[in-house]
PyMOL Python script that loads the backbone (N, CA, C, O; Angstrom):
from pymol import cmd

cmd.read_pdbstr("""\
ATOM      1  N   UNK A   1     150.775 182.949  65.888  1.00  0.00           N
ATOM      2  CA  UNK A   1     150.780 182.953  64.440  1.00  0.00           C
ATOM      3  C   UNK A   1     150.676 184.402  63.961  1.00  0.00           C
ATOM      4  O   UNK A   1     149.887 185.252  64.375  1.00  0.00           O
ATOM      5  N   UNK A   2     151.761 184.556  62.862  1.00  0.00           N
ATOM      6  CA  UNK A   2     151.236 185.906  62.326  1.00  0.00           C
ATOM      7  C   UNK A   2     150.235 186.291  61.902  1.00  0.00           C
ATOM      8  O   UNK A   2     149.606 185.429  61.288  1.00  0.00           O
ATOM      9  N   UNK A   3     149.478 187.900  61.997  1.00  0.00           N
ATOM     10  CA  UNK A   3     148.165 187.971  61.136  1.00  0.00           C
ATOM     11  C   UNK A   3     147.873 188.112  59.559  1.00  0.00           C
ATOM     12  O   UNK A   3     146.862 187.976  58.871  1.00  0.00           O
ATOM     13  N   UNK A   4     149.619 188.545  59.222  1.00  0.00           N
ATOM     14  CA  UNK A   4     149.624 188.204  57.828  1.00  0.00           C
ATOM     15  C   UNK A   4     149.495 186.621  57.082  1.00  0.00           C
ATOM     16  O   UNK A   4     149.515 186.662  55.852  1.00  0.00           O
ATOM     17  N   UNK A   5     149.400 185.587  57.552  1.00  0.00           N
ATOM     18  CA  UNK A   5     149.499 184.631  57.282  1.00  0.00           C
ATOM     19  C   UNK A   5     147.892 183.984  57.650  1.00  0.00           C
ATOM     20  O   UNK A   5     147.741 182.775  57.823  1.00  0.00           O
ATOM     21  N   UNK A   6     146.680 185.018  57.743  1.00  0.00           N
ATOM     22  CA  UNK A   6     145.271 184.453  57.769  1.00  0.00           C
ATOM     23  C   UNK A   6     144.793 185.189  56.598  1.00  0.00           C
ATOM     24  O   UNK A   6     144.960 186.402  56.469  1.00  0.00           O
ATOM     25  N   UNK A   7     144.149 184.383  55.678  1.00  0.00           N
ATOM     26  CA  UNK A   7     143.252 184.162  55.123  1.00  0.00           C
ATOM     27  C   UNK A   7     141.837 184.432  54.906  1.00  0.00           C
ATOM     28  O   UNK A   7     141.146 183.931  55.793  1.00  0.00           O
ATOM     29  N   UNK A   8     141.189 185.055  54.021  1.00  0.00           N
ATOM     30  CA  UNK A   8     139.531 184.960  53.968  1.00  0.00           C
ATOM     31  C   UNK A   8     138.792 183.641  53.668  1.00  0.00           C
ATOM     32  O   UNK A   8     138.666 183.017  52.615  1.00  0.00           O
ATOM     33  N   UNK A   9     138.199 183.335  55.308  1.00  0.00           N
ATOM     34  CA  UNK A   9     137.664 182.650  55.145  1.00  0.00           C
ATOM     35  C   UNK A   9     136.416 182.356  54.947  1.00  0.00           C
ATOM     36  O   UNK A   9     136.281 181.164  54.670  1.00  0.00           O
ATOM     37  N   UNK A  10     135.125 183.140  54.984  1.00  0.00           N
ATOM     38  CA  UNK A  10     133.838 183.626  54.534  1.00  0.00           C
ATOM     39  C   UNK A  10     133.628 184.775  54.807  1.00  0.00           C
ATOM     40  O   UNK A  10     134.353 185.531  55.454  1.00  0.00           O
ATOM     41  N   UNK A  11     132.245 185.063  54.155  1.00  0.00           N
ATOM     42  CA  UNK A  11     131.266 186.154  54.324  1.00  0.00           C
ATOM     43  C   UNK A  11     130.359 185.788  55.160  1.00  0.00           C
ATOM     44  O   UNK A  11     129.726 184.805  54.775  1.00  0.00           O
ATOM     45  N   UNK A  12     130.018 186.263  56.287  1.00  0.00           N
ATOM     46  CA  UNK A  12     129.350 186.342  57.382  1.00  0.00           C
ATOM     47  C   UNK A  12     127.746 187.421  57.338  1.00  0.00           C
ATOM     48  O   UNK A  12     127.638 188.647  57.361  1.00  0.00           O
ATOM     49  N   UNK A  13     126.905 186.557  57.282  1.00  0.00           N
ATOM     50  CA  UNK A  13     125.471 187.173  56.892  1.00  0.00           C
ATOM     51  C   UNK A  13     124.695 188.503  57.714  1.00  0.00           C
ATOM     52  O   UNK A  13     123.970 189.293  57.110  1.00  0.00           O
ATOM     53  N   UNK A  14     124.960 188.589  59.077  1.00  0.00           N
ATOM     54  CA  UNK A  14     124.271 189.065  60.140  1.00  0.00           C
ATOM     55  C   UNK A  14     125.202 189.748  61.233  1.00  0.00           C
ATOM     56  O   UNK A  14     126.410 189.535  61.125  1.00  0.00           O
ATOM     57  N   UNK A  15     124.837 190.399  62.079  1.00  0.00           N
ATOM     58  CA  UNK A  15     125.855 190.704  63.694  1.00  0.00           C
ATOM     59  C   UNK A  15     125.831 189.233  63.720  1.00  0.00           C
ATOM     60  O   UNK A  15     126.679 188.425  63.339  1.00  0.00           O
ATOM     61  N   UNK A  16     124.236 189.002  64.455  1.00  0.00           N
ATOM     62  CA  UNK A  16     124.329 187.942  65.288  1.00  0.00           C
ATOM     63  C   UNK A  16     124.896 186.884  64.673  1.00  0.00           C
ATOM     64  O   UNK A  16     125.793 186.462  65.403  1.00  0.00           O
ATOM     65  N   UNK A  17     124.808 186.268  63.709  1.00  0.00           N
ATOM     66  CA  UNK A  17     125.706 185.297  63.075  1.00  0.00           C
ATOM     67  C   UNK A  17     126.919 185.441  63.402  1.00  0.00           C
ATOM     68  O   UNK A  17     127.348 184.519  64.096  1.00  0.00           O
ATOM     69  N   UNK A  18     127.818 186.461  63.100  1.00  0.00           N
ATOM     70  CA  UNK A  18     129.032 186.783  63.738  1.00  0.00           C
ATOM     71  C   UNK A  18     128.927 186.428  65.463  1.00  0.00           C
ATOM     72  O   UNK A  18     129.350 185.392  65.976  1.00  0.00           O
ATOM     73  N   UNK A  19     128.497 187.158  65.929  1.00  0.00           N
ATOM     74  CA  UNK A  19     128.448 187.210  67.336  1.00  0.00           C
ATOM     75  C   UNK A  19     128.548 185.877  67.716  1.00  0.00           C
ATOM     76  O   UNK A  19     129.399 185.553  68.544  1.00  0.00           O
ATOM     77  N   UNK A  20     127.540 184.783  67.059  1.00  0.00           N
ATOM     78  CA  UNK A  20     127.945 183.287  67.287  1.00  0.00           C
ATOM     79  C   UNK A  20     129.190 182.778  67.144  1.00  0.00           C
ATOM     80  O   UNK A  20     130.068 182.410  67.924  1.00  0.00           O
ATOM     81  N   UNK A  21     129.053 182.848  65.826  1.00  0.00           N
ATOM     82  CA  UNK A  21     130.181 182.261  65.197  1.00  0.00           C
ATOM     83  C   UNK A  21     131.562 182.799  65.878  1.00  0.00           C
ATOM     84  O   UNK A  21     132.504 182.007  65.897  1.00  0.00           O
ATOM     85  N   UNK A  22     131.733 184.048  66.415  1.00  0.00           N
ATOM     86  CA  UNK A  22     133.047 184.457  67.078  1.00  0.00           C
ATOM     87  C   UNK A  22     132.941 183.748  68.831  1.00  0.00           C
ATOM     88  O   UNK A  22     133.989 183.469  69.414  1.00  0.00           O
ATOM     89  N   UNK A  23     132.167 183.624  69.214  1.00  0.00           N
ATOM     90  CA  UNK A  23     131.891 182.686  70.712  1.00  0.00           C
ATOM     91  C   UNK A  23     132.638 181.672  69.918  1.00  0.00           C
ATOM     92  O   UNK A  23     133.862 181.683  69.783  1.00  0.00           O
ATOM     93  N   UNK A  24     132.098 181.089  69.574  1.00  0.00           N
ATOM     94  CA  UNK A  24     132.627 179.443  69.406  1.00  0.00           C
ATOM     95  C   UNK A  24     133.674 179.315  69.176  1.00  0.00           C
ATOM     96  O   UNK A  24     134.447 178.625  69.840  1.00  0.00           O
ATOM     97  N   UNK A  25     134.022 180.100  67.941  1.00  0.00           N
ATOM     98  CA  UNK A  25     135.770 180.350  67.581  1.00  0.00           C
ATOM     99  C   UNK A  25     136.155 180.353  69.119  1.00  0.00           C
ATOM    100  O   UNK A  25     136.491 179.370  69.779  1.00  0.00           O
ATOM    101  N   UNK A  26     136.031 181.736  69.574  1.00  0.00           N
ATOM    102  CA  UNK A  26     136.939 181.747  71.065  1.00  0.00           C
ATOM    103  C   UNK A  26     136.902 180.760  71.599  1.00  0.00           C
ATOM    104  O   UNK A  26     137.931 180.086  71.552  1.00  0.00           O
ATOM    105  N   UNK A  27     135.801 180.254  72.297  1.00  0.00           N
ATOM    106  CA  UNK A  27     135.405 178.748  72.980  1.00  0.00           C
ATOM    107  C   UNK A  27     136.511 177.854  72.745  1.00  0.00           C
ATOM    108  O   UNK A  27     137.317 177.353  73.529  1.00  0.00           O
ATOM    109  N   UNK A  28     136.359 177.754  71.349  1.00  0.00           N
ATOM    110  CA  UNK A  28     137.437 176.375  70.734  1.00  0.00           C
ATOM    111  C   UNK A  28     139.094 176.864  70.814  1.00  0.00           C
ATOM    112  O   UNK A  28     140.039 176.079  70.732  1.00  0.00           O
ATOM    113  N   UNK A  29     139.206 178.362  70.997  1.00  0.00           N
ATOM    114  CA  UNK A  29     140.377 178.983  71.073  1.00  0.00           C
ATOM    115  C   UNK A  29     141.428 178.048  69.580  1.00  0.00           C
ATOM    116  O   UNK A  29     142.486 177.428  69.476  1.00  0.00           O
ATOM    117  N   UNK A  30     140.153 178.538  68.591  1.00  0.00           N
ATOM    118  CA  UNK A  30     140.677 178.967  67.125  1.00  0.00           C
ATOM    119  C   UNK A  30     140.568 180.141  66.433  1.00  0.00           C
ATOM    120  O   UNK A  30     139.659 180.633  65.764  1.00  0.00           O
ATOM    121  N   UNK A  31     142.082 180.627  66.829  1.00  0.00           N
ATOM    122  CA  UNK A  31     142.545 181.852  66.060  1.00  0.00           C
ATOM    123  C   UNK A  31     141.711 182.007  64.783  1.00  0.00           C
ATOM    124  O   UNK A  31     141.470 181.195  63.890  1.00  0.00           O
ATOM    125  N   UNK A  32     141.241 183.628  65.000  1.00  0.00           N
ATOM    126  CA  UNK A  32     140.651 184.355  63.907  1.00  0.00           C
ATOM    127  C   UNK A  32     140.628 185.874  64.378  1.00  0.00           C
ATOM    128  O   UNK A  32     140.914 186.477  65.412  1.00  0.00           O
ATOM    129  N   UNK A  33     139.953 186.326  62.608  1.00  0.00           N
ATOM    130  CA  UNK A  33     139.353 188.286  63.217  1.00  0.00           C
ATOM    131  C   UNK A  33     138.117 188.387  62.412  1.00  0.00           C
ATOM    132  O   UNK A  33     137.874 187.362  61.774  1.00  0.00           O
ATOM    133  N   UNK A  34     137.625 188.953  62.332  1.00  0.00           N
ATOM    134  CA  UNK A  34     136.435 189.096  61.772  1.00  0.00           C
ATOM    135  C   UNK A  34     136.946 190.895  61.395  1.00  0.00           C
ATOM    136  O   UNK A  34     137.729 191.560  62.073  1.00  0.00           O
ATOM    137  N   UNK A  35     136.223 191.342  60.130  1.00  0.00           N
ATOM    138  CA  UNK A  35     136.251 192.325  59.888  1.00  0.00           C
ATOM    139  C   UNK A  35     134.536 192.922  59.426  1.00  0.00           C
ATOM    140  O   UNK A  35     133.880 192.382  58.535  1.00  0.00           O
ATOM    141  N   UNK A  36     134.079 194.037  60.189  1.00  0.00           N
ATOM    142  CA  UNK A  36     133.097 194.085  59.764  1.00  0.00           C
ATOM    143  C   UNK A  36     133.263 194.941  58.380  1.00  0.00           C
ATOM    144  O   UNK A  36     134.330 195.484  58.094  1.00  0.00           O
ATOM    145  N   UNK A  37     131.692 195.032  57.255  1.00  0.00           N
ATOM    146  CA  UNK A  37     131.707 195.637  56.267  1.00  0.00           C
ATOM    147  C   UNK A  37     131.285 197.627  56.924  1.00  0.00           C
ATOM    148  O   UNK A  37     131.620 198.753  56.557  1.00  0.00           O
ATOM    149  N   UNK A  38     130.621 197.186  57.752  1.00  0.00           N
ATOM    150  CA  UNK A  38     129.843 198.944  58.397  1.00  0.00           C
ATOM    151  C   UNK A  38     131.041 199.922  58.336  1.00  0.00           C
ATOM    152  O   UNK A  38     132.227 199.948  58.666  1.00  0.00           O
ATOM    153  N   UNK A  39     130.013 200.803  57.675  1.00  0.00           N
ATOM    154  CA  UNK A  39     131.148 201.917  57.414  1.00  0.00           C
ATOM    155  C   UNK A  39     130.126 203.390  57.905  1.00  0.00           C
ATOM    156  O   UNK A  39     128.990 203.631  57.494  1.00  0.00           O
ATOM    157  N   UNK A  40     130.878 204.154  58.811  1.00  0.00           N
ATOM    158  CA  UNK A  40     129.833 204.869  59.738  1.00  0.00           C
ATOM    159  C   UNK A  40     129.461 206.273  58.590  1.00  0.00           C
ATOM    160  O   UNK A  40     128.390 206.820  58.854  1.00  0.00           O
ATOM    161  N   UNK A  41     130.111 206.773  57.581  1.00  0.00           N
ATOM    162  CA  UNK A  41     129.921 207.299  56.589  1.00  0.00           C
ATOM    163  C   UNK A  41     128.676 206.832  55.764  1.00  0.00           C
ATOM    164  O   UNK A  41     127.743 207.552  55.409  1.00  0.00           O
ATOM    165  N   UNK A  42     128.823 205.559  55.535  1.00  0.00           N
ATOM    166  CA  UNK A  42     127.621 205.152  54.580  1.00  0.00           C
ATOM    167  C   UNK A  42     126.243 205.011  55.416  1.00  0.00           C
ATOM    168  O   UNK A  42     125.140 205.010  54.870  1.00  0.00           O
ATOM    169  N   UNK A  43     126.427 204.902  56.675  1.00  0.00           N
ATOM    170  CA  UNK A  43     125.411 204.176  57.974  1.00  0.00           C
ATOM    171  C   UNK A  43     125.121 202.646  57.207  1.00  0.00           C
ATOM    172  O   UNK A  43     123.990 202.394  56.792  1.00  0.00           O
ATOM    173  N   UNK A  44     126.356 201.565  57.050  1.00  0.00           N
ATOM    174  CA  UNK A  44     126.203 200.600  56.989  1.00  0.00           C
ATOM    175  C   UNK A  44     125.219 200.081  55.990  1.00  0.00           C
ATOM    176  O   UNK A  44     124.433 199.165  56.230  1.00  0.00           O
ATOM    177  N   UNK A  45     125.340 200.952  54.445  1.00  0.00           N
ATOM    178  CA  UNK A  45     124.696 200.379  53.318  1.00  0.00           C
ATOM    179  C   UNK A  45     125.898 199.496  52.834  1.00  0.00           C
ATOM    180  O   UNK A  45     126.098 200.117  51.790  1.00  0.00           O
ATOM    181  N   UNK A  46     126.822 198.530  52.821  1.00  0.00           N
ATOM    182  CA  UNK A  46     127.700 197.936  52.547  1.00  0.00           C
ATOM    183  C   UNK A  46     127.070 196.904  53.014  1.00  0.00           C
ATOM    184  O   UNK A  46     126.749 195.940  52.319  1.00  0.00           O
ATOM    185  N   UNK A  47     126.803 197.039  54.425  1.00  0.00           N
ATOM    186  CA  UNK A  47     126.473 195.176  54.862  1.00  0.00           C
ATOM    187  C   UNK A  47     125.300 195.079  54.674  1.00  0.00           C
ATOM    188  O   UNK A  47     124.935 193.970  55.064  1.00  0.00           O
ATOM    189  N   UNK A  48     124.358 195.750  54.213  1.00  0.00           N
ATOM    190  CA  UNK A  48     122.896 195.399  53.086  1.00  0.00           C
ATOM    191  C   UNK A  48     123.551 194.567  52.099  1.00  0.00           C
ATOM    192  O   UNK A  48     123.497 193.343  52.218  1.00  0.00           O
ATOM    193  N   UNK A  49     124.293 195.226  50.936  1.00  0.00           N
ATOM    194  CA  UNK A  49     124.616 194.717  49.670  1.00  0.00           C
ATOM    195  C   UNK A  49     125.571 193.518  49.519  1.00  0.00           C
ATOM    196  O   UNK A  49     125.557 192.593  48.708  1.00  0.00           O
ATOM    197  N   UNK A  50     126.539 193.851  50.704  1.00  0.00           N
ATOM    198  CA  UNK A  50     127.415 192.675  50.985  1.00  0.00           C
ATOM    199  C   UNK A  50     127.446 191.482  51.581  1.00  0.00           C
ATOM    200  O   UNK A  50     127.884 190.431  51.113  1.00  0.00           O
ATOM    201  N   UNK A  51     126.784 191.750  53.031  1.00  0.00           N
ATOM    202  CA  UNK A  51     126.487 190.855  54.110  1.00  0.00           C
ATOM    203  C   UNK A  51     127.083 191.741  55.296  1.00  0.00           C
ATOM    204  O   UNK A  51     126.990 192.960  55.148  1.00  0.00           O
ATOM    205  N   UNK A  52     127.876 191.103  56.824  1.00  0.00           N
ATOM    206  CA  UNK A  52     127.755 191.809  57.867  1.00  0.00           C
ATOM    207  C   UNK A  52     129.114 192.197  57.887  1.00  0.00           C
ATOM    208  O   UNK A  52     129.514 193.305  58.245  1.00  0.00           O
ATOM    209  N   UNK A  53     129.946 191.081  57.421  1.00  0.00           N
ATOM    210  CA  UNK A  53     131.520 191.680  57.127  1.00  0.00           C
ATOM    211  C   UNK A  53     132.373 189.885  57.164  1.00  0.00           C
ATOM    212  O   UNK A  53     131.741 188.832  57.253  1.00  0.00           O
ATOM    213  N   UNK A  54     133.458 189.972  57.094  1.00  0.00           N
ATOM    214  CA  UNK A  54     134.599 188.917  56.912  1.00  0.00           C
ATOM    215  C   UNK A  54     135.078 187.969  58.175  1.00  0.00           C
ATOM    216  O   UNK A  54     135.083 188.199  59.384  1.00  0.00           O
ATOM    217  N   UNK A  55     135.504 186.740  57.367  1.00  0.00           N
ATOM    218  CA  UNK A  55     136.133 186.811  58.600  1.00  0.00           C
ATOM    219  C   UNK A  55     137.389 185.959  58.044  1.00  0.00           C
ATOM    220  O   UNK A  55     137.381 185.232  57.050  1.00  0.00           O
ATOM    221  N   UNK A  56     138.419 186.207  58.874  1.00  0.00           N
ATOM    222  CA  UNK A  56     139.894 185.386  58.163  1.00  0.00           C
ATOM    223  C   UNK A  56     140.501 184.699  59.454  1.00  0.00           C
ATOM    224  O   UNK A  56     140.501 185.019  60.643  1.00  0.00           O
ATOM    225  N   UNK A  57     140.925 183.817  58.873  1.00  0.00           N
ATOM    226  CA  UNK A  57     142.135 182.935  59.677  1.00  0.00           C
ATOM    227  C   UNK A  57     142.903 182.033  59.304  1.00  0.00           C
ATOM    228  O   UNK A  57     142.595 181.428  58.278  1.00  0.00           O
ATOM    229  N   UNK A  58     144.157 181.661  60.035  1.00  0.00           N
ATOM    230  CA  UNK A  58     144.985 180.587  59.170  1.00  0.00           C
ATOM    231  C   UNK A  58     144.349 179.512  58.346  1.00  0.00           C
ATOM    232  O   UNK A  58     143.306 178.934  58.654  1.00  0.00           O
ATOM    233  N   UNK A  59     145.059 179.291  57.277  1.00  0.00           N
ATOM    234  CA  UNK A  59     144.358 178.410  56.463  1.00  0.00           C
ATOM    235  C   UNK A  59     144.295 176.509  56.951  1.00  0.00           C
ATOM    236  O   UNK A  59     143.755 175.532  56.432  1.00  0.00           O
ATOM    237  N   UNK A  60     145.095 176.700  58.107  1.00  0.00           N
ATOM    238  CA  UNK A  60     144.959 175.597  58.715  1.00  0.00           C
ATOM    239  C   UNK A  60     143.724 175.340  59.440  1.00  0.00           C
ATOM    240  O   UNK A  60     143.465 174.139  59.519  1.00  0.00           O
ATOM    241  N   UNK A  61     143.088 175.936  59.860  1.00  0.00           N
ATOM    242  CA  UNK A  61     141.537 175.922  60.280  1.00  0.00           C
ATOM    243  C   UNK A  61     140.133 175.951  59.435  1.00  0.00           C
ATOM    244  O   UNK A  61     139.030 175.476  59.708  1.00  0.00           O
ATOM    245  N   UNK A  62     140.728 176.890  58.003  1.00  0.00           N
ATOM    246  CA  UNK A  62     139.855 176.550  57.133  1.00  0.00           C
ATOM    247  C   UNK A  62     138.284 175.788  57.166  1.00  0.00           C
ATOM    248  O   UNK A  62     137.184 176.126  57.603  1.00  0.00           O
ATOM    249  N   UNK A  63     138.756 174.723  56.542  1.00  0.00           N
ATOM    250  CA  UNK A  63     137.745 173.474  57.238  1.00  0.00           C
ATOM    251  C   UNK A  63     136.777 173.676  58.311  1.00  0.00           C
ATOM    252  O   UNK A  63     135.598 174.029  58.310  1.00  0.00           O
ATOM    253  N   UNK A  64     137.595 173.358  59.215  1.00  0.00           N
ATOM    254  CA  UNK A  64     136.961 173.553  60.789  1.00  0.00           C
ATOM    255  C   UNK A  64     135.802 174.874  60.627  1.00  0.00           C
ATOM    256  O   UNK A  64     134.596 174.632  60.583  1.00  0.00           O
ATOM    257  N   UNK A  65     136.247 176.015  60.563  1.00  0.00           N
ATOM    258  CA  UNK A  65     135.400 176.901  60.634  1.00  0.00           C
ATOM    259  C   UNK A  65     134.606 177.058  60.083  1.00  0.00           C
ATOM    260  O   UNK A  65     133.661 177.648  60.607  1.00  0.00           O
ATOM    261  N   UNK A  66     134.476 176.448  58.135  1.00  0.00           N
ATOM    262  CA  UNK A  66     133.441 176.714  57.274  1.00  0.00           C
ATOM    263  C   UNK A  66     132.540 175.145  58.012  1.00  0.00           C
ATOM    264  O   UNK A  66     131.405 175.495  58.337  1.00  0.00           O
ATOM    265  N   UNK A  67     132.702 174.115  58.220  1.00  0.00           N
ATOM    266  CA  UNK A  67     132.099 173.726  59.491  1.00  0.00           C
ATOM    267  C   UNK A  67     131.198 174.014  60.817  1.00  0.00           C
ATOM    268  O   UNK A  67     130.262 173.299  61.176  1.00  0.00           O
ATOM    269  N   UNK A  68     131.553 174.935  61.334  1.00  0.00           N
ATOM    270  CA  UNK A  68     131.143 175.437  62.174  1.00  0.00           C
ATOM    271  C   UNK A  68     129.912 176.905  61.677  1.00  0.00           C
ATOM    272  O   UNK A  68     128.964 177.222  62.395  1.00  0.00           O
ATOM    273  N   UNK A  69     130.179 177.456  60.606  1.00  0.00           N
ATOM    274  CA  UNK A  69     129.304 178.268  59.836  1.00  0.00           C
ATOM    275  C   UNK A  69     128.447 177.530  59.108  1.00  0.00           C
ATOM    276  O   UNK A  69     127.291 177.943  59.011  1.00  0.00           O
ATOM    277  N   UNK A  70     128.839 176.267  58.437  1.00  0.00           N
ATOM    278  CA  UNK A  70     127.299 175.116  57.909  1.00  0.00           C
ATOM    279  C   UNK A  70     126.575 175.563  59.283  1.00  0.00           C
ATOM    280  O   UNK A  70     125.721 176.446  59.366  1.00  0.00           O
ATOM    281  N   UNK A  71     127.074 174.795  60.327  1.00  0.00           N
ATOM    282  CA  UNK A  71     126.502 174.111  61.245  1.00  0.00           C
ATOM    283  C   UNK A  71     125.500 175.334  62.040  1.00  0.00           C
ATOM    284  O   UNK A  71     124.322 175.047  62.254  1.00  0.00           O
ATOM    285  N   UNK A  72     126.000 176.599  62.427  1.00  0.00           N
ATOM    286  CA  UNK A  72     125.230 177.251  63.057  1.00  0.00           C
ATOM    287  C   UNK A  72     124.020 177.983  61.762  1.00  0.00           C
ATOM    288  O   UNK A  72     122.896 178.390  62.055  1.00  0.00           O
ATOM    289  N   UNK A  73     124.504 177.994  60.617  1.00  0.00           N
ATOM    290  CA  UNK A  73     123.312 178.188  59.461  1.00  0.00           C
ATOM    291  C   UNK A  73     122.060 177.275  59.350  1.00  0.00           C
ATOM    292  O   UNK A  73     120.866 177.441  59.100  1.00  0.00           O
ATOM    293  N   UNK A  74     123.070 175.990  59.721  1.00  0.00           N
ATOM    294  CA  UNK A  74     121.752 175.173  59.246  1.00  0.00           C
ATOM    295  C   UNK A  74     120.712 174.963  60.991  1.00  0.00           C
ATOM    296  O   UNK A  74     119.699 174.272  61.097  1.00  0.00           O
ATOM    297  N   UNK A  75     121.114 175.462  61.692  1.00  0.00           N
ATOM    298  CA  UNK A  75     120.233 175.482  62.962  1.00  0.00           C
ATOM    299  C   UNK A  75     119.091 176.645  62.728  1.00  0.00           C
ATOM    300  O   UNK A  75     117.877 176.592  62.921  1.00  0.00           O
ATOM    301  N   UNK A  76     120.010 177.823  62.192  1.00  0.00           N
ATOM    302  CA  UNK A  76     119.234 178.949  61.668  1.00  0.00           C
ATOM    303  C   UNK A  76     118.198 178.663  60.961  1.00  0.00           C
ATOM    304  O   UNK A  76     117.239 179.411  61.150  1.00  0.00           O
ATOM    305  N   UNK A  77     118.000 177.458  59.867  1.00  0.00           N
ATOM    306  CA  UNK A  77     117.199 177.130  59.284  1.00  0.00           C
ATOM    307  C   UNK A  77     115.993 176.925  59.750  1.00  0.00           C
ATOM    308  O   UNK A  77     114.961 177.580  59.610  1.00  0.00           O
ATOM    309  N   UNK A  78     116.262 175.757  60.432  1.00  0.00           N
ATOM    310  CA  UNK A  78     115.870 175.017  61.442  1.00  0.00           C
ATOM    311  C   UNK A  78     114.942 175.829  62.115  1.00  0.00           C
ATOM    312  O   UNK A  78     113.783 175.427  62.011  1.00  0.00           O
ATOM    313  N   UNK A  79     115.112 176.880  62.792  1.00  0.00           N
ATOM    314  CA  UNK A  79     114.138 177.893  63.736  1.00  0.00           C
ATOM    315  C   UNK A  79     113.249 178.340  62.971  1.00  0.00           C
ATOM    316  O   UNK A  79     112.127 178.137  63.434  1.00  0.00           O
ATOM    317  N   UNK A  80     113.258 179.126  61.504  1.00  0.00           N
ATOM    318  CA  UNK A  80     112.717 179.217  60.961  1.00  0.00           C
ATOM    319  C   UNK A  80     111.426 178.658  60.677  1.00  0.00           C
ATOM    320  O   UNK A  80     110.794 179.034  59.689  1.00  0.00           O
TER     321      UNK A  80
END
""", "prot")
cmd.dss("prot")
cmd.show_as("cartoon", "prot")
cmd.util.cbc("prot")
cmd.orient("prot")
């Protein structure tokens, strides 16, 4: 699939949130990228104000993935 043809599909809170959330993607081998917000100029005052950075993919997965971001959030809860 082309990469022009993915989509923003959330804002991603943390590394480690990412770091999950991109395992599983791979795991399930559903196409995505994640873009982080860190910008080595600012030393990463962006993903304070913003969160940790993006992530996009075809809009055919959509669903699935904001799914999979409930799901590892609400475990997050959970530990808490």
């Amino acid at each position: 699939m082309d990469e022009h043809e993915y989509i923003k599909i959330a804002v991603l809170d943390s590394n480690i949130e990412a770091q999950l959330i991109e395992s599983i993607l791979t795991e399930q081998d559903i196409p995505h990228r994640m873009r982080s917000f860190h910008d080595t100029a600012y030393d990463g005052l962006f993903q304070v104000q913003k969160g940790w950075g993006t992530i996009f993919a075809p809009p055919s997965h959509k669903e699935e993935i904001l799914e999979i971001i409930n799901t590892v959030r609400s475990q997050d809860q959970d530990i808490e």
